[in-house]
N, C-alpha and C positions, 0 to 999 in steps of 0.2 A: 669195751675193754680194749686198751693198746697192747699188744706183743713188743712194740716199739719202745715202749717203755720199761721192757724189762731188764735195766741196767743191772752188772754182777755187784755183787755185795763188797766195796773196798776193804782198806784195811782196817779204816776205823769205824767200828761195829756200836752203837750206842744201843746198850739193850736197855730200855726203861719199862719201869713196869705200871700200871694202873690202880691207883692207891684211891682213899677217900670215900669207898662207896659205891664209891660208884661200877643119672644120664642127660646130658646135656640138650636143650633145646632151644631150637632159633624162635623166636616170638616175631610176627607180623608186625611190620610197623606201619600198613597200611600206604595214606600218601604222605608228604613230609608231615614230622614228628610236631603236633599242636604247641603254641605255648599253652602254659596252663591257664587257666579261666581266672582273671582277676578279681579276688576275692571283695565282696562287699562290703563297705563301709563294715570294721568288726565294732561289734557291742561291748561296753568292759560290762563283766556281770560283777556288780561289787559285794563284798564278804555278808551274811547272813545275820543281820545284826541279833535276832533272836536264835542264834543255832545252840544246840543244846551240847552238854556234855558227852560225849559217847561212852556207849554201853561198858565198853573195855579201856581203861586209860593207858596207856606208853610212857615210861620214867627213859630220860635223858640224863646220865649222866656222866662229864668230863674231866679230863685230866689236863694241865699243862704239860706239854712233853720238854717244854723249851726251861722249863726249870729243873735247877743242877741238885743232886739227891734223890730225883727219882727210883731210881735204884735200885730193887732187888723185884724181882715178880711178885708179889703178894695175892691175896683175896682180894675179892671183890661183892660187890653186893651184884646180885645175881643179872643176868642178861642176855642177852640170846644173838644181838646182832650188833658189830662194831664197825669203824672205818676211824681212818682218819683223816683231819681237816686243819688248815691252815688261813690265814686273816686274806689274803691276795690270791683270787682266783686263778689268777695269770703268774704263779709263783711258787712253783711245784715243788716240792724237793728234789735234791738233785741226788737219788739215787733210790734202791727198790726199800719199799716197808714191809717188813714181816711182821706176823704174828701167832701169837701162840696160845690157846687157850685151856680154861677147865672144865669138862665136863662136869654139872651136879651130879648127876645119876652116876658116873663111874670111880669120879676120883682125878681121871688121869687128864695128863695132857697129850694136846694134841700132837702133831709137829709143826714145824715151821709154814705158815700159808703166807703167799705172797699179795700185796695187796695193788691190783692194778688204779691208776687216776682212773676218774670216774670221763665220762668224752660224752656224757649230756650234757644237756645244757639251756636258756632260755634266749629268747631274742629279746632286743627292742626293752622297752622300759622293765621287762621282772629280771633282765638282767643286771639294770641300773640301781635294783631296788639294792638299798641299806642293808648291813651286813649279810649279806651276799659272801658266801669265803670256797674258797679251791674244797678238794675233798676226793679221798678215793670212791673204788665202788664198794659200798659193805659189805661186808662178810658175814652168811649168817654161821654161824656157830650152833645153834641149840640150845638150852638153857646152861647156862655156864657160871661159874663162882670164881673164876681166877684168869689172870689175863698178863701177856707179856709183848713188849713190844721194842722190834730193833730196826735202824735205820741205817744203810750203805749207801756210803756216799763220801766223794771229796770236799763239798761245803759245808758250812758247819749246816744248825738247824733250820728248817724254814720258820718265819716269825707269825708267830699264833700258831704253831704245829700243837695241833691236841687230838689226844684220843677219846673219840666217842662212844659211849655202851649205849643200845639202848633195851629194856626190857620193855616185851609187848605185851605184859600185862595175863591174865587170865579172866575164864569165867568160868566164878564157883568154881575154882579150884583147878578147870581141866586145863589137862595141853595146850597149848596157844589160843586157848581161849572159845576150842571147839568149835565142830563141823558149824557152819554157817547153809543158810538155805539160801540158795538161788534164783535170778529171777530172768522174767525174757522179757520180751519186746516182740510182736509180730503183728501179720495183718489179724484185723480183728475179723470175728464170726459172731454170730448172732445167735445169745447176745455180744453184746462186749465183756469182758469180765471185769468185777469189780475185786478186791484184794478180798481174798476168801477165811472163812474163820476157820476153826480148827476144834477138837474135841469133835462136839455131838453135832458138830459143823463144821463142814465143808475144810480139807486138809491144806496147805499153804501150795499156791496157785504162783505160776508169771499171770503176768499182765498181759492181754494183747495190744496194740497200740503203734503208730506211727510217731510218737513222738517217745520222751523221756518217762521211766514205769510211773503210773500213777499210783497213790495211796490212800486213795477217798474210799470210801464208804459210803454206803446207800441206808437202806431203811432194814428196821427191825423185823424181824425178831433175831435175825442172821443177816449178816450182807452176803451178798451176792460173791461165789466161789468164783475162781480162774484155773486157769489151766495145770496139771502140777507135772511135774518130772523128778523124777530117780526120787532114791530115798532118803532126806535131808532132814534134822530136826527143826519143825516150823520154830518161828522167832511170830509168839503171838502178843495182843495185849487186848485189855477188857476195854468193850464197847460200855462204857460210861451209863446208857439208857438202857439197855436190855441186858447188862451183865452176859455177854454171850464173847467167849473168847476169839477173835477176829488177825487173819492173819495182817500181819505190816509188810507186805510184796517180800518177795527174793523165791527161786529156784532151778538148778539145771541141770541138763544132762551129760553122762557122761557119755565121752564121743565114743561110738564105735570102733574098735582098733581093726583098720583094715591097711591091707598089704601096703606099704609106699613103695611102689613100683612106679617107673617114668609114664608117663598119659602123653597122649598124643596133643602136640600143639593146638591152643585154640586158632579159628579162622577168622571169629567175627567179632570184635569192638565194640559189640553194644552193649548197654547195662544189663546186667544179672539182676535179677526182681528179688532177690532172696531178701529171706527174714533174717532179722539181727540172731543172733543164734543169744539162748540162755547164758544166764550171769549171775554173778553174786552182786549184789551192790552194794555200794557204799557202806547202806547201814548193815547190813547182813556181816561183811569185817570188818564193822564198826571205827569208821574212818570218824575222825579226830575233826570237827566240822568248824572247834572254836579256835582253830588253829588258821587256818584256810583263809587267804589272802583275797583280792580280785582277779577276777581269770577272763578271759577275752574271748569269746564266740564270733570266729572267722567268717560264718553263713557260707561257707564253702569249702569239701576235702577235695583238693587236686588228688591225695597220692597219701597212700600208707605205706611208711617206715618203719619197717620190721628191727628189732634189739631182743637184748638179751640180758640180762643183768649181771652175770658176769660173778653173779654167787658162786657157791657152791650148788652142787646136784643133791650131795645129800641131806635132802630133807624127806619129812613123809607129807607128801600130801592133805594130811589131816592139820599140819601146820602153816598150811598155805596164805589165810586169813592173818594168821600174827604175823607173815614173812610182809604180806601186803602193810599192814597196819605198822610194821617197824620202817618202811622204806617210805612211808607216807614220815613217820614223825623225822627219819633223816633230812629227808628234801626238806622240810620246812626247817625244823627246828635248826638241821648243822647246814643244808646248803643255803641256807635262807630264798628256797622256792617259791611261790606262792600256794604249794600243795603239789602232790605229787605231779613228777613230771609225767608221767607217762596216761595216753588218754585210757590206754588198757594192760591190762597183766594176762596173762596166761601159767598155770604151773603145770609140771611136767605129766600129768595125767589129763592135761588138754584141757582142763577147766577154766573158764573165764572171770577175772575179776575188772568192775569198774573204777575205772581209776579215777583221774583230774574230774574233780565240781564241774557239775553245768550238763550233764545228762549224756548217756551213752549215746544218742543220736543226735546230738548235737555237736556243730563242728566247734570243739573247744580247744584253743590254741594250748598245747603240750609247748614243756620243757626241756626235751628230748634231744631233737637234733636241729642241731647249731646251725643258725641261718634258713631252715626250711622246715618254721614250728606254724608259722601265721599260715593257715590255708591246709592246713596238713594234719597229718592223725599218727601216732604213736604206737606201737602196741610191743609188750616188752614179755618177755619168755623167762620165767623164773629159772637160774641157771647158768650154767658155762657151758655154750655149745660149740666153743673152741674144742672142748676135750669128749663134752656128753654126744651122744645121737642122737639127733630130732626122730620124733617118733608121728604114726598118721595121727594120734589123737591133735597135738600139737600143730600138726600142720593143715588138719582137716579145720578148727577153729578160727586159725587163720585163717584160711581160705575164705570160710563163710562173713567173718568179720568185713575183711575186704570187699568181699562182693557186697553186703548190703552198705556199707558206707559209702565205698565209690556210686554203688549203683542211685543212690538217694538224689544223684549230683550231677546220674549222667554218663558216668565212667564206669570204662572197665578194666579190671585188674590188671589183666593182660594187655593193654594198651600200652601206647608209651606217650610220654609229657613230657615236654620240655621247661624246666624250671630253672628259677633263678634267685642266687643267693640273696636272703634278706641281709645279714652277715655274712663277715669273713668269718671262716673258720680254720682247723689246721690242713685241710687240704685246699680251700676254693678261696680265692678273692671275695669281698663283695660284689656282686653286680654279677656273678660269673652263669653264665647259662650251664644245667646237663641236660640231656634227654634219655631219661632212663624210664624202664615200668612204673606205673599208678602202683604197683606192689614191689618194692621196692628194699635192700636193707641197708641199713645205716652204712655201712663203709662205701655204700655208694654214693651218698651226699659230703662224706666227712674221712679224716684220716684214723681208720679203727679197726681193728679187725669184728667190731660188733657187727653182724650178732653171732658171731662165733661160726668158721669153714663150714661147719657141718649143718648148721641151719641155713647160711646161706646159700650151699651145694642145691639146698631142696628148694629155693626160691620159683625155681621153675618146674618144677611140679606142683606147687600151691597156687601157682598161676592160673595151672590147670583146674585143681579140683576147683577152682571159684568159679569155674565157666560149669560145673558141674554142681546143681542146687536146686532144688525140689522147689516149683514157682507155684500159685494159687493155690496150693492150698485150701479151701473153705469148704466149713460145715454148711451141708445142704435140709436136713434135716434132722429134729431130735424127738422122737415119738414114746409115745408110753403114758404122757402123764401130761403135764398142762407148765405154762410158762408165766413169772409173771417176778416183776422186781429185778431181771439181771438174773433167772436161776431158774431152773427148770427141776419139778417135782413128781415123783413117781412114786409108785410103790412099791415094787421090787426089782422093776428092769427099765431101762431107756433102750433106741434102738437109733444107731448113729447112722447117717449118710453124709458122706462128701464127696467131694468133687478135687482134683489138682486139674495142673495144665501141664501137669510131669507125664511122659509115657510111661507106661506102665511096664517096659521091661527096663528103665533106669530106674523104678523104685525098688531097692531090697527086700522090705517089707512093711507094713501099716501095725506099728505097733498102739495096744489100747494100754493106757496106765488110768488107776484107779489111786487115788492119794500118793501119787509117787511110785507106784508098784508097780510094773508091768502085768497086767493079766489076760492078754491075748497076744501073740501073733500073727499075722496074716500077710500072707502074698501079695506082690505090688498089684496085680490086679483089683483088691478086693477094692469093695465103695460103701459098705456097710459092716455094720456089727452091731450084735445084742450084747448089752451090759448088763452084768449083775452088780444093782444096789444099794446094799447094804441099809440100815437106818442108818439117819443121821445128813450129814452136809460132805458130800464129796465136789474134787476135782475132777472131770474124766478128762482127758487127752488122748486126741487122734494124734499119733507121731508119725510121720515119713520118714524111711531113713532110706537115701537116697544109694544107689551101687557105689557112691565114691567116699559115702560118710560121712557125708554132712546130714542135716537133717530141718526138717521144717513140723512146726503142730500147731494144733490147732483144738480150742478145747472147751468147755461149759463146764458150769457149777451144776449139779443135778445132787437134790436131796431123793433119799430116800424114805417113803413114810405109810408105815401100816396104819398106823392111829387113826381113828375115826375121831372126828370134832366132837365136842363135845358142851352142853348147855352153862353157862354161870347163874341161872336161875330160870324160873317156869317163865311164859312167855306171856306178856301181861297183854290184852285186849280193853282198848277203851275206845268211849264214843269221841269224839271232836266235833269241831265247830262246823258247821254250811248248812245246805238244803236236806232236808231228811222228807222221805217220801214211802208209800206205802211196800213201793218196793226194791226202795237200795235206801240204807242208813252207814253216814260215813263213820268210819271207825280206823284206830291206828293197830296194829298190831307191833309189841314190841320183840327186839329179837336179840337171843344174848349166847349167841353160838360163838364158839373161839375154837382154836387149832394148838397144838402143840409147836408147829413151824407155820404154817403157810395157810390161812381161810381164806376160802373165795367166793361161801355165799350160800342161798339156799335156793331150795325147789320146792314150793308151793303148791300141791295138787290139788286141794279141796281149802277152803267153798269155791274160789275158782283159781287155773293154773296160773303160774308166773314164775320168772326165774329171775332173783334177785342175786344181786351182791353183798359184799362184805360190809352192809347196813345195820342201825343199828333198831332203823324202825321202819315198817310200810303203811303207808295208808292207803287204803283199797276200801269199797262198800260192801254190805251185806243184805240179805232180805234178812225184813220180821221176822224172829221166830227161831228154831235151834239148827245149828249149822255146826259143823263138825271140820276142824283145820287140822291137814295132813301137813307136814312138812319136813323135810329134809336138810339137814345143814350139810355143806360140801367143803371139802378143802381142795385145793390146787391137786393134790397130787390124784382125786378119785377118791375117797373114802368120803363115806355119807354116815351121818346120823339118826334116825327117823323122831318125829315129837307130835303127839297127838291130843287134841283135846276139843273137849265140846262145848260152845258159850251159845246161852239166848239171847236175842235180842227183842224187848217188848216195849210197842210203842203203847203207853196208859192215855186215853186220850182227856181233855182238857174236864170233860164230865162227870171224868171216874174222881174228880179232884172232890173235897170237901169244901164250901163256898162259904164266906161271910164279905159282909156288902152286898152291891147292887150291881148283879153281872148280867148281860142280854145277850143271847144267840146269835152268832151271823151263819149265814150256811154259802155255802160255794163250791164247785168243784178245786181250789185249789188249796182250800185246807185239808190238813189230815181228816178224813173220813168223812169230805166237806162240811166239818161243821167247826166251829169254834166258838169261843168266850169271852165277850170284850168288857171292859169296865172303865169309868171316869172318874167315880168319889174314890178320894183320898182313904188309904187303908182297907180298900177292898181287897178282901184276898184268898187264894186258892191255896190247898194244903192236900199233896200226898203221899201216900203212905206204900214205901216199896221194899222189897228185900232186894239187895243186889248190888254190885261194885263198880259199877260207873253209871253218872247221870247225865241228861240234859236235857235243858228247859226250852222249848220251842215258840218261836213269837211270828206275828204279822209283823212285818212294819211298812211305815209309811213317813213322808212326813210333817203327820200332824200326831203321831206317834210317840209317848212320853219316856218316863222312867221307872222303874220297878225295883224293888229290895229284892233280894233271893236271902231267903235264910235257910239252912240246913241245919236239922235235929236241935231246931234250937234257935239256933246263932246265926246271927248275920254276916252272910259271907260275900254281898258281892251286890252293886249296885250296877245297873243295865239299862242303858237309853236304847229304846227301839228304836230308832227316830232314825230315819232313812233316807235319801232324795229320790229314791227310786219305791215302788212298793213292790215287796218281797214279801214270800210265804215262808212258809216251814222251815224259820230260820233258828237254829238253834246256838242260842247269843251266852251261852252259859253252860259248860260240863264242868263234870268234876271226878276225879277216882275216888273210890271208897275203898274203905275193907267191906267184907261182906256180910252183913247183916243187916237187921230192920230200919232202918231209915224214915224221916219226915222231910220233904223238899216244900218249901211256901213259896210264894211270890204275892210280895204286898205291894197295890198301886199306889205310886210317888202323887201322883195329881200333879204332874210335872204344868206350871204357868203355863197358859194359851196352850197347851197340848198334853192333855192330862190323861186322853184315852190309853189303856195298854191294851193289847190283845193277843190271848194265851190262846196255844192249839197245841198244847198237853206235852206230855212226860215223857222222855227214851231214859231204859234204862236197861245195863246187861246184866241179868240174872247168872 
């Protein structure tokens, strides 16, 4: 905002109305002051060609001011936040603009508010872009039905002067469209967190991460929780494959209010290792995505330029998200921006929103401040703090903002850089060098009193708190229950450990939140804690909150889960194919255990031990004879199942068979019970007779080895060449599952040409 510009109101007063609907401290400059680091070849990120409509839409609606009959204040169709604009950037009107509004909710009008030019702005080509037009700062009003507006001044009207409304829409009905959930950015812990579900699953999470929040998802039955903070209504949607409601990233905290009292200068210039502190994002105030231009990734922040917008103060914080979501559809829609100018918002309870496309840690060229947008970061304070107070919440945000953005690059806050204008602006030539703080506010780049005496007065003590920030952070361990998919699973308690590289009398306290909640405190000493819980899919967060109020977390998805797993049916035992011997016959066992959340497998004690996973069948052998299978199914979190049952297995040998044709004995130690049954004439054949639910038919082979019919109770099921290059014994070339009852198995010799011999060494079957 300019003060400069607050020319008095002449004689001729054009009221028209809105029709149609519409403490001081010296900073180290070390040795002489650096130029700034010249930024990298920038990337244009171009517009989203698949971007979707957003959740909440914004109506724009205008007036001509410059046509004669406007006339009297009237109604309007309803809206919350105005400004006004004209065709010529560079072609301001020549005197101040008031306005005057109605409130829905009361009836009444306001009084008179002044509306200052707006003194952002963009460089280089989004300044060149096509209707591009001049424009105050807006004003938000509230929700409003009636709208007045006058202009003083000696010339007549500026050409294109019009008045802009725009309504920020709702959701379902509420307030500006209702609390939004938060989200953050920090170093990741193990696991990583993936975007967490909500309900009977895990409550809506930040993300941890070095880059821009991710919003993947991983594997069913639930994905994988992150971290959560304060109390915010999750923004969920349904996993498509598992029906399981899954949160879509955002969550943050709110800052601690601690004393703004002066802090003593920092001494050292190095980077601040801090974490990006939590935010709302984009989708969370449902930024207008199919609006949104190309925007430029500089690969380098010299220096943040602290603003203010230059609103009004009174709003409630609960309208924060529509204040965000109207000053996004302004910039584009009336300043023809390519998206909002500004890389971040802040509103007056210290909460952060993301601004400009292309991701909160990424350095995206802002539309901000004129001349010094390529290489630089923006960050704008909902507000007039010409007249409001900056408060710690507000300035503790900043602080942390600054420290992890400069520090990503190198820089620190409290350093000073030397820069130079990419544009002229109303105060700098082009080409002109400053050397001012990496944290820095707009009237220091430009001629404005933004971001308002009283935010500026504090600039040096934000300097400060950025050199004050809770560093490493990480979970060192999470105990209780077992880990696996991005989520760690218990059954009533987890038990945290970490670690910082913070001293422990700069931490205030280690705060534990459970889905948002706060439910522990502890002292900056402590390095552990027991958590209670609950069933279901939670977020736990370790939070620091450091003595000067910032803060750093760190966090896991941890289910809770009493359930014992439980069968989808009896466990079916059959024989299969290989070597069967007098004392191991292979067999599959099948396995149909499942979990309510999270199966990890079974424990096998009898016939013998083994510890299996989330399979759906094991093959293992058995001796002849009755054998008795203990087993256990397990879930992730601990809880077991037990399933028990007793199978025979009896080998009948080739003797016990009933004979027709011409079969002769061979004996050997390597047939079953060394003996067996061989035959040459065509249609000779062995038949027996069993009770029981799985067969198999056992052969020699060799290769002069022939072919065989198998029929069962009947019917011919299956023709079988024993015919081998190798000679093998007790090979069982044919099973099959039954139901269980009396049974007839044959095998009739094929007389297979030049190799007509078969040779049977009898029957397995599991009674």
């Amino acid at each position: 905002m300019r003060r400069r510009l607050a020319i008095g109101i002449g004689t001729a007063v054009a009221v028209l109305a809105a029709g149609g609907g519409v403490a001081v401290l010296t900073w180290p400059s070390g040795s002489a002051p650096a130029e700034a680091a010249p930024p990298a070849a920038p990337t244009e990120v171009p517009p989203d060609p698949a971007a979707k409509p957003p959740r909440i839409r914004t109506a724009l609606s205008s007036l001509d001011l410059t046509v004669a009959g406007g006339g009297k204040q009237r109604d309007t169709q309803r809206f919350s936040l105005l400004g006004v604009s004209w065709s010529d950037p560079s072609a301001e009107p020549d005197g101040t603009i008031e306005v005057r509004t109605r409130a829905v909710e009361s009836g009444e009008w306001s009084g008179w508010q002044k509306l200052e030019r707006a003194d952002t702005g963009p460089d280089a080509a989004e300044a060149a872009t096509p209707g591009r037009r001049g424009a105050t700062e807006p004003l938000w009003a509230g929700p409003s039905d009636g709208v007045a507006v006058r202009i003083g001044g000696k010339a007549g009207l500026t050409k294109g002067l019009r008045l802009d409304l725009i309504d920020p829409g709702t959701e379902s009905g509420g307030r500006g469209g209702g609390e939004p959930s938060p989200s953050v950015s920090a170093e990741p812990a193990e696991p990583s967190p993936s975007p967490s579900p909500s309900g009977s699953t895990p409550a809506e999470q930040p993300i941890e991460g070095d880059g821009p929040v991710d919003e993947t998802v991983e594997e069913p039955p639930a994905e994988a929780p992150a971290v959560v903070e304060e109390q915010a209504p999750a923004v969920v949607e349904e996993d498509p494959d598992t029906g399981v409601d899954s949160v879509v990233q955002e969550v943050a905290p709110a800052v601690a209010a601690v004393a703004s009292e002066p802090t003593v200068a920092p001494t050292s210039t190095a980077p601040v290792k801090a974490q990006f502190p939590t935010y709302y994002t984009r989708t969370a105030w449902s930024a207008d995505e199919t609006i949104v231009g190309s925007v430029t990734d500089a690969k380098v922040v010299n220096a943040v330029w602290v603003h203010h917008t230059g609103t009004t103060n009174d709003y409630d914080c609960a309208d924060s998200a529509a204040i965000v979501r109207s000053i996004q559809s302004n910039d584009v829609k009336v300043k023809g921006l390519s998206d909002l100018g500004y890389n971040y918002m802040v509103d007056k309870c210290g909460r952060l929103f993301e601004g400009r496309r292309g991701g909160v840690e990424n350095a995206i060229v802002p539309a901000a401040t004129v001349g010094f947008n390529t290489g630089y970061a923006a960050i704008a304070v909902i507000g007039n703090y010409e007249t409001a107070a900056s408060t710690a919440a507000i300035e503790t945000i900043i602080a942390q903002v600054a420290a992890a953005r400069l520090g990503k690059y190198g820089f620190n806050p409290a350093a000073q850089g030397t820069f130079t204008a990419g544009v002229a602006n109303d105060k700098l030539a082009q080409g002109t060098k400053i050397t001012v703080p990496r944290l820095s506010g707009h009237r220091d780049a430009d001629a404005t009193a933004c971001p308002g005496a009283n935010l500026y007065a504090k600039l040096a003590d934000i300097r400060a708190k950025s050199q004050l920030m809770v560093t490493g952070l990480a979970l060192t361990s999470v105990t209780g229950g077992g880990y696996t998919g991005g989520a760690y699973y218990v059954k009533t308690g987890a038990k945290l450990a970490w670690s910082t590289a913070t001293p422990s009398a700069d931490i205030a306290r280690f705060e534990i939140l459970v889905d948002n909640t706060v439910t522990a405190t502890l002292p900056g000493d402590a390095r552990a804690a027991t958590v209670a819980i609950p069933a279901g899919g939670h977020g736990v967060t370790v939070r620091a909150v450091h003595t000067s109020g910032s803060t750093a977390r760190v966090g896991v998805p941890i289910y809770g889960d009493t359930t014992a797993p439980t069968y989808r049916a009896a466990l079916p035992l059959n024989l299969i194919t290989g070597t069967y011997s007098a004392s191991a016959v292979p067999v599959r066992l099948g396995l149909t255990g499942t979990d309510n959340l999270k199966f990890a497998g079974y424990t096998v004690t009898s016939p013998r031990a083994a510890t299996l996973g989330p399979v759906t069948s094991w093959s293992t052998t058995v001796k002849p004879g009755t054998s008795n299978w203990n087993i256990a199914a397990r879930d992730v979190a601990g809880n077991s199942r037990a399933a028990w049952m007793s199978r025979g297995v009896v080998l009948s040998a080739e003797t016990a068979a009933k004979k027709s044709g011409t079969w002769s004995k061979r004996t050997g130690s390597s047939y079953l019970g060394a003996k067996a049954l061989a035959a040459t004439g065509r249609n000779a054949k062995l038949t027996w007779t069993f009770t029981g639910r799985s067969a198999a038919l056992l052969f020699s082979r060799g290769s002069k080895t022939g072919k065989v019919y198998v029929y069962l109770d009947g019917k011919k099921v299956a023709t079988i060449d024993t015919r081998s290059t190798s000679t093998k014994y007790r090979q069982a070339l044919w099973v099959s599952s039954t139901t269980v009852k009396k049974h007839t198995v044959a095998i009739v010799v094929a007389g297979t040409s030049g190799r007509p011999t078969v040779v049977s060494d009898g029957l397995a079957y599991i009674r």
